[in-house]
Each structure stands twice: as structure tokens, then as C-alpha cells.
KOLMI-422526 format. One record per residue (C-alpha): x, y, z. Coordinates in pm, 1 decimal, m for minus. Layout:
<recs>
x->X	y->Y	z->Z;
...
</recs>
This chain:
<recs>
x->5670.7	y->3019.0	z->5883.8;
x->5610.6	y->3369.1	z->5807.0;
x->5244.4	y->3351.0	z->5889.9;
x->5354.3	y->3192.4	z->6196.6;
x->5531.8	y->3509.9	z->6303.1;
x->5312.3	y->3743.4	z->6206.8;
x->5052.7	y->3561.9	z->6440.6;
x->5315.3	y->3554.6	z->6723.5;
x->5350.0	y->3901.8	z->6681.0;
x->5017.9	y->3991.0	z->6660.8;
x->4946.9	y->3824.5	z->6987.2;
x->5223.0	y->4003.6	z->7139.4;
x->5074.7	y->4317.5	z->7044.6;
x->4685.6	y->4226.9	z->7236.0;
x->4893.5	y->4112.2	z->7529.4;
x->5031.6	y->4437.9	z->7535.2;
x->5428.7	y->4278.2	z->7540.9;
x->5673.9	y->4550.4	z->7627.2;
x->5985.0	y->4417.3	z->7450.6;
x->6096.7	y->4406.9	z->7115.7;
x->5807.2	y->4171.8	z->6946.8;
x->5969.9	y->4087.9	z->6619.7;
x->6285.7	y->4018.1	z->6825.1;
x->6098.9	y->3770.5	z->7113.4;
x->5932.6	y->3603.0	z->6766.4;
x->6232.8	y->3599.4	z->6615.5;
x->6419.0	y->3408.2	z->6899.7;
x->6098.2	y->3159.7	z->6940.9;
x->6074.2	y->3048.5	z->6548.1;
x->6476.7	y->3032.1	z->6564.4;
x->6494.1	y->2824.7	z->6930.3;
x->6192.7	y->2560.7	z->6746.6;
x->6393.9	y->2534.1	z->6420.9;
x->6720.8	y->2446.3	z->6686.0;
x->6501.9	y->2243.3	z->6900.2;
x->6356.8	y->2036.5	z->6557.3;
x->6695.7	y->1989.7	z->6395.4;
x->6819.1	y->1829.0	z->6697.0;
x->6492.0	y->1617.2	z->6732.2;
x->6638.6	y->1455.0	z->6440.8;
x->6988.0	y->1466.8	z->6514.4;
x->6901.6	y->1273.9	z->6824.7;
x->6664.8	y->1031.5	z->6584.9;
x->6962.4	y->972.4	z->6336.5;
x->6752.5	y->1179.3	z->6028.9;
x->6952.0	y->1367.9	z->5782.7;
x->6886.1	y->1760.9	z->5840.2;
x->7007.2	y->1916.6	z->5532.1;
x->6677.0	y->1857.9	z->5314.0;
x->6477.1	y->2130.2	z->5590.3;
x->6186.6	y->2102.8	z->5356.6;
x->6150.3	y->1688.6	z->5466.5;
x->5808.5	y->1589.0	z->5627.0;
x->6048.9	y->1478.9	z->5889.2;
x->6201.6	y->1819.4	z->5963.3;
x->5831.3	y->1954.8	z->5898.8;
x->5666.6	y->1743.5	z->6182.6;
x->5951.9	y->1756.2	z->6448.2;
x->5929.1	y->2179.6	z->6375.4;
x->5554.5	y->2094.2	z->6428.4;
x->5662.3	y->1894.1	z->6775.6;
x->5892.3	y->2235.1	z->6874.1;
x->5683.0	y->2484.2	z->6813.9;
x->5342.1	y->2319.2	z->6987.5;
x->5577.3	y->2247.4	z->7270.2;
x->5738.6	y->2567.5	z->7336.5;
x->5389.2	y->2757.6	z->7308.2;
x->5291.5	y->2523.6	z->7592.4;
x->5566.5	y->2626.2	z->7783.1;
x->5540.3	y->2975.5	z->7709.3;
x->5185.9	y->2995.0	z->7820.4;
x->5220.7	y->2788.0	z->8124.7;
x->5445.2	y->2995.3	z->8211.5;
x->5230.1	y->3336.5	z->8171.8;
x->4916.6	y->3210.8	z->8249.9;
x->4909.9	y->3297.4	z->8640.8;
x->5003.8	y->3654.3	z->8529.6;
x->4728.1	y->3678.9	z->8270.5;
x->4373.7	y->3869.9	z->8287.1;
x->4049.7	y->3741.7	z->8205.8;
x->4073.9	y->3944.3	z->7851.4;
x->4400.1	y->3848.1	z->7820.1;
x->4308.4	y->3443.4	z->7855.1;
x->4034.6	y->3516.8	z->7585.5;
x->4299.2	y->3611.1	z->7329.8;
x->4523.1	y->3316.5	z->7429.7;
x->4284.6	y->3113.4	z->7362.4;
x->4198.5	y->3281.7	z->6997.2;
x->4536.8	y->3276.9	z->6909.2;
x->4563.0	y->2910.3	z->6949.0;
x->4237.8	y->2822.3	z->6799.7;
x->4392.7	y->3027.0	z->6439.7;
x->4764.6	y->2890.7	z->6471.9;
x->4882.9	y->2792.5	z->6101.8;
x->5033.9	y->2479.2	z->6205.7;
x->4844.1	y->2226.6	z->5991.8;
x->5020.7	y->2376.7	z->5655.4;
</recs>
């Protein structure tokens, strides 16, 4: 997960983000890990093994899912060399660990 933020951060930094980056990544990986432990709350899975493939995919689920929101979100407000590292960033996301 720690590669995970430093990417987040990283991309934060070529978009130029204003804010507190460590604290906006911070808030993302912590929202997904909320968003994943209800995912299987919801699907009657135990949540206190967090190392389960079942915790591991439905973080998987959060984290693809808020990205897509997130970008959605800023993509009208995005230049052309700003689209170009969106697009890097998700091309090198460490989410198939």
C-alpha cells in the first residue's frame, strides 16, 4: 500500500495539487480501506484477517473505483499535459500485487 501512496503522491506533485499531498493520499488509501471493509461487511465476510484475498480484492474494487471517480471528476479541468500524466499514472498503478 505504500507504493500505492507514493504513486498517488507523485501524481499529485505533476498535477501541480495545491493541498497537503500526503494528507489528500492519506484520506484516499484510508476512505478505500473503509469503503473495502464494508464491501464485506455488507457480503457477510469476516474483516479481522485484513491480509484475506477477500479483503485484498474488495480494497482492489475501492481503490479502482474511487480513482474513477476522482478523475471523472477532474478531467474537464485538466490540460492536454496534464491528461498525458493521468494516463501514465494509471498505466504504472501497483494494483496487481
Amino acid at each position: 500500500m505504500e507504493e500505492l501512496k507514493k504513486s498517488l503522491i507523485k501524481l499529485l506533485e505533476e498535477l501541480d495539487y495545491k493541498s497537503n499531498k500526503e494528507e489528500f493520499a492519506d484520506e484516499f488509501l484510508r476512505a478505500c480501506h473503509q469503503q473495502a471493509i464494508g464491501m464485506l461487511l455488507k457480503g457477510n465476510q469476516p474483516t479481522e484477517d485484513l491480509e484475506s484475498n477477500q479483503y485484498k480484492e474488495a480494497l482492489r474494487i475501492a481503490i479502482l473505483s474511487n480513482i474513477r471517480k476522482t478523475i471523472n471528476l477532474a478531467l474537464p479541468t485538466l490540460s492536454q499535459e496534464q491528461l498525458a500524466k493521468f494516463s501514465s499514472y494509471i498505466e504504472s498503478m501497483p494494483l496487481n500485487n
